[in-house]
C-alpha atoms as one frame of an Amber mdcrd trajectory, in Angstrom:
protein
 216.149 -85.197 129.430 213.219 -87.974 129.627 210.235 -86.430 128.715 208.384
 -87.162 132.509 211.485 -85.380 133.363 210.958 -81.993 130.955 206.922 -82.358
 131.910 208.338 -81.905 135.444 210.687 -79.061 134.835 208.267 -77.620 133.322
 205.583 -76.624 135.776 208.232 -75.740 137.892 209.514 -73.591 135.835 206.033
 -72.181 134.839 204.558 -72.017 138.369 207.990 -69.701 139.090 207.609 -67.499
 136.071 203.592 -66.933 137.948 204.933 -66.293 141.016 207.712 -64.031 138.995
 204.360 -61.974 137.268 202.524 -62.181 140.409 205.499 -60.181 142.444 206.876
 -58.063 139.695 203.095 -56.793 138.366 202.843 -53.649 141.418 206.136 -53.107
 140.630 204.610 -50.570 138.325 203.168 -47.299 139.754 199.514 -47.470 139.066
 198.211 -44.024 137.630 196.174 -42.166 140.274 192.318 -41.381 138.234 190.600
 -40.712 141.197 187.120 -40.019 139.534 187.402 -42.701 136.961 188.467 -45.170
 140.161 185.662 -44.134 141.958 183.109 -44.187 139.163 183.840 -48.219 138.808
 184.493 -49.073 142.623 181.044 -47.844 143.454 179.159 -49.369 139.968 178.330
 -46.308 138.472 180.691 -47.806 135.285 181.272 -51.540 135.605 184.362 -52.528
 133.039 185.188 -56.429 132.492 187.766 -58.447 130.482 185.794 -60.624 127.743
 188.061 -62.675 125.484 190.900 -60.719 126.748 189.279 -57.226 125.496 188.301
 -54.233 127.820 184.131 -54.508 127.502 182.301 -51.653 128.953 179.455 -54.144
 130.798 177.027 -51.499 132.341 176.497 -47.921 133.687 174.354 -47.341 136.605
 173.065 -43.642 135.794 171.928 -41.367 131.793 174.243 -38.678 131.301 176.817
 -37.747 133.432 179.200 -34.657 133.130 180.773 -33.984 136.026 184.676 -31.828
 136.702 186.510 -31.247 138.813 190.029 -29.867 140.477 191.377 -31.084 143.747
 195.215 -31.638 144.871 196.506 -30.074 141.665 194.304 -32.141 139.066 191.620
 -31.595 137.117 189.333 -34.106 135.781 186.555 -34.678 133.738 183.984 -37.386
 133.284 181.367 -37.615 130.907 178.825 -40.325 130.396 176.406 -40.436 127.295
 173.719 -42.929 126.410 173.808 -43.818 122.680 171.954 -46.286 120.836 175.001
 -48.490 120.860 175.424 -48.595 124.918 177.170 -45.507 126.887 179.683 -43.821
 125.960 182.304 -42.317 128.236 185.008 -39.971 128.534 187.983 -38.951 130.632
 190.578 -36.632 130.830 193.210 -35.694 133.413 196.172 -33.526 134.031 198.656
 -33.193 136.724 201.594 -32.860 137.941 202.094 -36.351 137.345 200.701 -36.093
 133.580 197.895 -36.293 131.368 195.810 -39.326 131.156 192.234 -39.357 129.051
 190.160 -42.684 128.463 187.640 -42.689 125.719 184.813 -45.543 125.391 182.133
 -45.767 122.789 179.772 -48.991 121.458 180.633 -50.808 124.374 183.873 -52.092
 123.867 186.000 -49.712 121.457 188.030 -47.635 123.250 191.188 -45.807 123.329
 193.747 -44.546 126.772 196.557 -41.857 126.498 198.837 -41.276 129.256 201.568
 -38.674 128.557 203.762 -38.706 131.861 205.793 -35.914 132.922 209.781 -35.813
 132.798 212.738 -36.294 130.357 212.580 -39.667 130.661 209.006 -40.393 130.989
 207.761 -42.586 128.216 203.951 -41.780 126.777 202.064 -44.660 126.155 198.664
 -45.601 123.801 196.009 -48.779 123.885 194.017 -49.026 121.249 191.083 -51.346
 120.967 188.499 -51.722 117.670 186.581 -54.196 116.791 187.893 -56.264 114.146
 191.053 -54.860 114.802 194.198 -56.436 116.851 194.670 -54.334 119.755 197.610
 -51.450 119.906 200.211 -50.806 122.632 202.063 -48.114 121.262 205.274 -46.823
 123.672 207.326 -44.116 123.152 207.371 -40.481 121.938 206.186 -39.945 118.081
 208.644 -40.574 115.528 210.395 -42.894 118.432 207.856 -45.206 119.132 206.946
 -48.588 119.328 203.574 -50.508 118.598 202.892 -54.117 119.791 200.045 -55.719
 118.347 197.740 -58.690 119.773 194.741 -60.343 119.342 193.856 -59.793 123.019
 195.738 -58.427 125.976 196.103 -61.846 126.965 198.297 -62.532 123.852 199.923
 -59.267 124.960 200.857 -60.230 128.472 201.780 -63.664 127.974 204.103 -62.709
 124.949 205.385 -59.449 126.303 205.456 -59.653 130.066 208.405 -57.402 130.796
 206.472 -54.468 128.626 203.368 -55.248 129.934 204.458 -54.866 133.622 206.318
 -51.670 133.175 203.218 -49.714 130.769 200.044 -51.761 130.105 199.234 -52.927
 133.896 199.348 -49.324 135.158 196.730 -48.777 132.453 194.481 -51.776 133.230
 194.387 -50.698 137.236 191.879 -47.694 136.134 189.215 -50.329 135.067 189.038
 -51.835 138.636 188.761 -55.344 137.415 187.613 -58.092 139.689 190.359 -60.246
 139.188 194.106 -59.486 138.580 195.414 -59.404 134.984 199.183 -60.288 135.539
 198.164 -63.352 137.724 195.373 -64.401 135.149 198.058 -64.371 132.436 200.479
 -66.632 134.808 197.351 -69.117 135.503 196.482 -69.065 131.723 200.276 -69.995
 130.640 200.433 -72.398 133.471 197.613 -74.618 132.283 198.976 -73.778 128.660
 202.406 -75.716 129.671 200.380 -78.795 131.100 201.045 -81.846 129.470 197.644
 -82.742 128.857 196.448 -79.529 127.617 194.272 -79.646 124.460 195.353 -78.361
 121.157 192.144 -77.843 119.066 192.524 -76.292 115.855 190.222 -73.548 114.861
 188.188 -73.728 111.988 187.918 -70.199 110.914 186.906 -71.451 107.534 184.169
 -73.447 108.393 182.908 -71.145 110.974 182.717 -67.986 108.169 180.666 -70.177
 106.011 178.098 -70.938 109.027 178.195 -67.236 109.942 177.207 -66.579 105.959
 174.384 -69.067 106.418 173.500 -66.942 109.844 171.439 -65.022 107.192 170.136
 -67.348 104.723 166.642 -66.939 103.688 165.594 -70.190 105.092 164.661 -70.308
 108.812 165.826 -73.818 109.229 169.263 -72.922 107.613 169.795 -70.179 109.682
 168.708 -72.441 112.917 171.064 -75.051 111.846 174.227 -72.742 111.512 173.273
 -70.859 115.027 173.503 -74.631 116.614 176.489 -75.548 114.487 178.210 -72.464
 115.715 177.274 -72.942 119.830 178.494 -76.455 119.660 182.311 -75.413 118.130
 182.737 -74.395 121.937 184.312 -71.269 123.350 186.673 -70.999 120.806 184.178
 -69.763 118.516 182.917 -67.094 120.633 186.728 -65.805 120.418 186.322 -65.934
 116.791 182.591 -63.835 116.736 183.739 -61.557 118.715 186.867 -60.434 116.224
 184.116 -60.235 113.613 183.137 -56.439 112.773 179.349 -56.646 112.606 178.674
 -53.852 110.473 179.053 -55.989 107.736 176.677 -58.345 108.369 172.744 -57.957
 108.298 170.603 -57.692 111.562 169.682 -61.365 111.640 173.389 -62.032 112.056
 174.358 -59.412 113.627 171.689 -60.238 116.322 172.250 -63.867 116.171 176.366
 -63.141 116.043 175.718 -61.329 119.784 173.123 -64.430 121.536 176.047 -66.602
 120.494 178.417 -64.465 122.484 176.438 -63.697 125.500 175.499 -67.610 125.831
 178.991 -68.570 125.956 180.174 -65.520 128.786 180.420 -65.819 131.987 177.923
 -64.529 134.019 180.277 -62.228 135.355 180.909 -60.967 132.065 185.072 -61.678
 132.682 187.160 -64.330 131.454 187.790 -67.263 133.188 191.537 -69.133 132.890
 190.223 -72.123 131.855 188.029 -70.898 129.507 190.621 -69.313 128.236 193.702
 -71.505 128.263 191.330 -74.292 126.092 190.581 -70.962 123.439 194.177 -69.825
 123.433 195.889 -73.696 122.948 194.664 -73.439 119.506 196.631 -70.141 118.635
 199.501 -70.607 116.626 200.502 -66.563 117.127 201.015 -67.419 121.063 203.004
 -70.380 120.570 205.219 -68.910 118.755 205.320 -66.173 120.870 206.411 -68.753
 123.906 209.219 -69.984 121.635 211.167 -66.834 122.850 211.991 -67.751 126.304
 214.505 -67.799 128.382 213.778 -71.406 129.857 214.553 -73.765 127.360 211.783
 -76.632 128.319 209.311 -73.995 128.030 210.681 -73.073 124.433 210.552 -76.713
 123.877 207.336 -77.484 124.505 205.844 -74.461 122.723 207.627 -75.737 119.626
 206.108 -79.405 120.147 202.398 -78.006 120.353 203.342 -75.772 117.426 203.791
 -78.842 115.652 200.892 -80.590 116.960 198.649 -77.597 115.842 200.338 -76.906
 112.471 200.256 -80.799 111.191 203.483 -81.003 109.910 207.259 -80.214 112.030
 208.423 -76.500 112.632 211.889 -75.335 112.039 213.088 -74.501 115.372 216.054
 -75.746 117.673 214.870 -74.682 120.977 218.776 -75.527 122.091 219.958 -73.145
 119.554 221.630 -69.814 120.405 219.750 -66.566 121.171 220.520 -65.351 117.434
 219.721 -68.545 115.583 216.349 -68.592 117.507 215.437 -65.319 116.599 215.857
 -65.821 113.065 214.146 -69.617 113.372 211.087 -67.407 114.701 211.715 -64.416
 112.014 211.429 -67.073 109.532 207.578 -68.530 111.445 205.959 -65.377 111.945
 206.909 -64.521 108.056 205.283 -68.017 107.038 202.047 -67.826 109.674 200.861
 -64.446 108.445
């Protein structure tokens, strides 16, 4: 196939997969937090997706502690203010299941929902800083733990396991704009032909972060402008970075960084996002395992691109000599 001809294909065949996310996401029953839903539809919490991590991004009102029992369920919401931003939690039960939420510094958090029924399936998110986030499915002792660098990563590389447990966790939030179809745009303009592969510097950037505390005030100036020029893709980078290991001059400077590159809406935007995510080796690879062979093709052609040097991968192979091909990436990319 000519390679106009593959370009082709392959919008079509990502604009269908969008449409595919778009129609499947409400597939899955969202959970019913009434209080919780409430508490972010009228502003009193206001939750956002920043780099493809749940950020707490205000809180209207102190100290809330408010329960409640209506319709069989009991809930319970409290709201602290700490030094680090507010802190919330939320628990309910009924006949449905147990669900609790737990926030703290911002944008750590943690969601349990424990449905009802034989063959209900519990299901955990994780999220700390400087950690990969956690979808774990399944009883204990049964389960199953996906790990990403963002939910992004997760929905784009797990979209079948993403519609059926994560996206029923995500509705709680109320976010402004819909996950599943964000993760179709996001692939969509990843699949473009003339979509940019930049390759991070992570080396580079640590160094400049180092000199983020030097003793010299034109040294530190100098790295804080290297830094904001590198583009988004840094702010991806920052915001991995676990800040309690670095002194307040960088931890302050670490965060202006950040917030200058955001949104104003504090959410992430697709193209934003598609330019950060083009230079992640993790999500090609993750694209080599699907079922349309032009998009498994392409992935592998933009792994290449990113890597330097040609990747061991027939993307016209069989289903079991393409899962050892990838086996074999992952092993060498970690």
């Amino acid at each position: 196939m000519r390679s106009v001809e593959v370009f082709r294909y392959v919008i079509f065949t990502a604009t269908i997969c969008w449409g595919s996310w778009v129609q499947l996401a409400p597939a899955a029953e969202a959970l019913e937090t009434p209080k919780l839903s409430e508490a972010a539809k009228s502003g009193w919490l206001s939750f956002g997706l920043v780099s493809g991590r749940i950020s707490l991004t205000g809180s209207r009102f102190g100290s809330i502690n408010s329960t409640s029992s209506n319709n069989g369920r009991t809930e319970r919401l409290t709201i602290r203010v700490t030094p680090t931003g507010p802190a919330v939690k939320y628990a309910m039960t009924g006949s449905k299941g147990e669900f609790s939420l737990e926030v703290f510094s911002g944008d750590q958090l943690s969601i349990a929902w424990k449905p009802v029924g034989e063959a209900a399936v519990p299901v955990r998110l994780q999220q700390r800083a400087g950690e990969p986030i956690g979808l774990t499915i399944g009883p204990e002792k049964q389960e199953e733990t996906y790990r990403a660098s963002s939910l992004w990563h997760l929905l784009i590389a797990k979209p079948a396991v993403c519609r059926e447990h994560l996206l029923p966790l995500l509705h709680v939030f109320q976010f402004e704009m819909d996950p599943a179809g964000m993760a179709g745009e996001i692939e969509s303009m990843l699949l473009t032909a003339d979509a940019p592969v930049v390759t991070p510097d992570r080396e580079s950037w640590a160094a400049l972060v180092a000199k983020l505390g030097a003793e010299s005030f034109a040294d530190r100036e100098a790295a804080d402008r290297e830094l904001r020029e590198a583009g988004h893709m840094v702010a991806t980078y920052l915001e991995r970075l676990d800040l309690k290991q670095f002194d307040t001059e960088q931890q302050y400077r670490i965060r202006r960084i950040i917030q200058s590159m955001s949104p104003g809406t504090g959410s992430d935007r697709p193209e934003q996002l598609a330019a950060s995510l083009a230079g992640d080796s993790s999500l090609w690879v993750s694209l080599l395992d699907r079922e349309e062979e032009a998009v498994r093709r392409v992935a592998a052609e933009r792994l290449a691109t990113l890597l330097g040097r040609p990747v061991v991968f027939d993307p016209a192979a069989d289903a079991a000599t393409r899962t050892a091909q990838i086996r074999q990436l992952k092993a060498q990319l970690d």
